[in-house]
N, C-alpha and C positions, 0 to 999 in steps of 0.2 A: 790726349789719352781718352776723354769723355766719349769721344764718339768712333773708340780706334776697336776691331774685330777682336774678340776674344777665343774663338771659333768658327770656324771654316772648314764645313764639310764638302766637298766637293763628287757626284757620285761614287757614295760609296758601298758595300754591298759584302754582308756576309750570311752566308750557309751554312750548313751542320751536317754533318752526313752519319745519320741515325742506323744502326744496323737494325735488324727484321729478322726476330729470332721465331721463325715458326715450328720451330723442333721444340714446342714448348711440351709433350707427354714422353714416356719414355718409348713408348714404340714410336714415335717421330724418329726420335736420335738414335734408334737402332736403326731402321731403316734406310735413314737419310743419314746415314754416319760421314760418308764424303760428299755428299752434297752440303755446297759453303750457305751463309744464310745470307740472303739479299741485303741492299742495302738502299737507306732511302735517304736521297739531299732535301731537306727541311729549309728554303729562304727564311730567312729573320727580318733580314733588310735588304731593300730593293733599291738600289739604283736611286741612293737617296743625296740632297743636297741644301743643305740650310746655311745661315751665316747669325752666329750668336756675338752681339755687341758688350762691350766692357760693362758690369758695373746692372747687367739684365737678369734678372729672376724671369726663369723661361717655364713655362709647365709643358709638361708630357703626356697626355692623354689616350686612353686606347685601352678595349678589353684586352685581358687577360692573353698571352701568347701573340699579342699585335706589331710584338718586337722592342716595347718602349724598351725593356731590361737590359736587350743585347744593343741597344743604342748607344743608350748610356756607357755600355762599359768599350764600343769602337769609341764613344770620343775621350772616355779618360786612358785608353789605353792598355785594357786590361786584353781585349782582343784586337788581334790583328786584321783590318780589312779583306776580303778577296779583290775588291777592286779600289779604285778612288782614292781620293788622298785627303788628308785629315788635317790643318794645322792648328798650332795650341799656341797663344801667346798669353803664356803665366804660366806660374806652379797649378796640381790638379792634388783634389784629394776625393777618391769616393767612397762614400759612406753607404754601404748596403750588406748588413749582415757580418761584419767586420772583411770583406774584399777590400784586397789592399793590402793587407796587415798579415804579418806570416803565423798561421795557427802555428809552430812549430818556436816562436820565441813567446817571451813572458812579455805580461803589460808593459812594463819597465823596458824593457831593449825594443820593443816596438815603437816607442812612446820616440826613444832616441831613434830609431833608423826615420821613421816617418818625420821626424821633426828636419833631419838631415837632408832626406829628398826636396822636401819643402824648403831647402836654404838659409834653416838655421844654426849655427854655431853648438857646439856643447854648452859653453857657456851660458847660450842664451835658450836652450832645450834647459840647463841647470833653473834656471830664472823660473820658468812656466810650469815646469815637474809638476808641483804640489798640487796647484790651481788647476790643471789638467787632470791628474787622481781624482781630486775634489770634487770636479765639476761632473766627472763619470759615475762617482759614488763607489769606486774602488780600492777603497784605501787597503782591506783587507786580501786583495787578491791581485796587488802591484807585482809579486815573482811566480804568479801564477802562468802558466802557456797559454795561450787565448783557445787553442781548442778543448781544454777544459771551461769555457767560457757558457755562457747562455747564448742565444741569436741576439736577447736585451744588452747583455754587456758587452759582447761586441759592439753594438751598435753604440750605445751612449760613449764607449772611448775613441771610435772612429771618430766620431763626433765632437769629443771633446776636443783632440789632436786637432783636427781640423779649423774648430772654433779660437782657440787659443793660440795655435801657431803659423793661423793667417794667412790661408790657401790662399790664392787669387781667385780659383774656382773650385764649387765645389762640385759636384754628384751627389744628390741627395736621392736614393732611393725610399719610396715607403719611410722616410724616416721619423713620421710622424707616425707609423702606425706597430713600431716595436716601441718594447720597455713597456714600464711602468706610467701611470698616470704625472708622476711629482717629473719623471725625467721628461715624457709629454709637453708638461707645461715649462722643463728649461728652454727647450726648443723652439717652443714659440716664442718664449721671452727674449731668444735672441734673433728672431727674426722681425721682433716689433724693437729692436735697440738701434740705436744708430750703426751698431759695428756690420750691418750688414751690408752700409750703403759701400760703393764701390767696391762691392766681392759680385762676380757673376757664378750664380747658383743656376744649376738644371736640376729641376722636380719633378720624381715622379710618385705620383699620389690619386690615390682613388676618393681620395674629399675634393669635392666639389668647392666647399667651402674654404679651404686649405689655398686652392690653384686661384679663385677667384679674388682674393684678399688679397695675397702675396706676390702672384705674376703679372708681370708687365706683357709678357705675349703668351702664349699656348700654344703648342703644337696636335694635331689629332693624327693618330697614327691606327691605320689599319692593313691586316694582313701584310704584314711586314712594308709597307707602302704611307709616303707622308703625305696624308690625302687635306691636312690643311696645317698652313703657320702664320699667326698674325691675332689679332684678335680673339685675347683669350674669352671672353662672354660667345662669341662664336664657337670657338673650338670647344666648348662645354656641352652647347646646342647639338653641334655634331656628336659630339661622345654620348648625350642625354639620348639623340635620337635613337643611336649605332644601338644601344640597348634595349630602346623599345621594342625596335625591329627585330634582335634576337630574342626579348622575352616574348613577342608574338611568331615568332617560327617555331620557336619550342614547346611551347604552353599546349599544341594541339597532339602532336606527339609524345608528351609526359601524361596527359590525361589519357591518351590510348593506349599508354604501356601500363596503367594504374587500373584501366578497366580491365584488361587480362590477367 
């Protein structure tokens, strides 16, 4: 099992197809009342294809819109490919903002359905309850619905759920950069524990410091395109660069719109 695939993308590729409301004044939309408003296909991911190994902390690299978000959620499954094929061997849990987790039930019933997809027993969801509340810091808001929730409390129960009832893999988006500082430092405390060794996690994080301590490979990803995967101290380089190059394409144009 040490050396068996956890993940296996194979080209895979999905698009968004954005509508184009240009009847944004009200003489537009009188005017143009039956003319329909365009529509634009936005790529995320291109014709991509990686293989993630058991038991691998992978990092994801790339500005802002580069696609790492709609990656992540093709391989836990939250979207559906347009092309390619995907395979998962283990349970998946992703943790981004509470995705995953139904706003529309309470901590408590999520706590159990999520526990259940993941392969555990009532019994053994009964076992972990507390210690999962606990470790989220939501003792007081266990029958509460998660879309009265914060982006922080979602995320520390995703998190919890996941940590305590033993994903195979996780999705970590940004998980380091909601919450609070105390829940901050649980995250990392469990990332420096042994409980992490033999779980494969995919991270996506804009610390430098974060990808470079914890990953064993990195991926760089641009314009929806996986332009490196291997050597995470490289793919840092490339991400380190990708920014210089945009902060000097833009830096001459910001100062021209500042002098008007």
């Amino acid at each position: 099992m040490k050396n068996s695939i956890a993940i296996k993308a194979q080209n895979i590729s999905k698009s968004f197809h954005i509508s184009q409301d240009s009847h944004n004044t009200v003489k537009h939309r009188l005017f143009n009342i039956f003319k329909p408003s365009g529509k634009k296909i936005v790529p995320a991911v291109k014709n991509m294809s990686l293989e993630i190994m058991q038991g691998e902390c992978i990092g994801l690299l790339g500005r802002n819109g580069c696609g790492k978000s709609t990656l992540v959620k093709l391989l836990a499954g939250v979207y559906p490919t347009d092309s390619g094929h995907i395979t998962i061997n283990g349970s998946t849990m992703l943790m981004n903002l509470g995705v995953g987790m139904s706003h529309e039930l309470t901590a408590r019933e999520n706590i159990y359905v999520s526990g259940s997809v993941l392969g555990l027993k009532i019994k053994e969801i009964d076992t972990i309850f507390d210690q999962i509340v606990e470790f989220a810091e939501l003792e007081g808001f266990v029958d509460t619905k998660i879309k009265f929730y914060s982006s922080g409390m979602a995320a520390r129960l995703g998190f919890s759920i996941a940590v305590n009832a033993g994903a195979d893999i996780m999705f970590l988006d940004e998980i380091f950069a909601v919450g609070d500082a105390k829940f901050q430092e649980k995250a990392i405390r469990v990332f420096e524990s042994s409980w992490i060794n033999g779980k494969t996690v995919i991270l996506v994080s804009h610390s430098m410091d974060v990808i470079q301590q914890y990953c064993t490979r990195a991926a760089f990803l641009k314009d929806g395109e996986l332009k490196f995967f291997g050597d995470t101290q490289e793919a840092i380089n490339l991400y380190l660069k990708d920014n210089e190059i945009a902060s000097e394409t833009t830096a001459p144009a910001l100062q021209e719109a500042q002098a008007v």
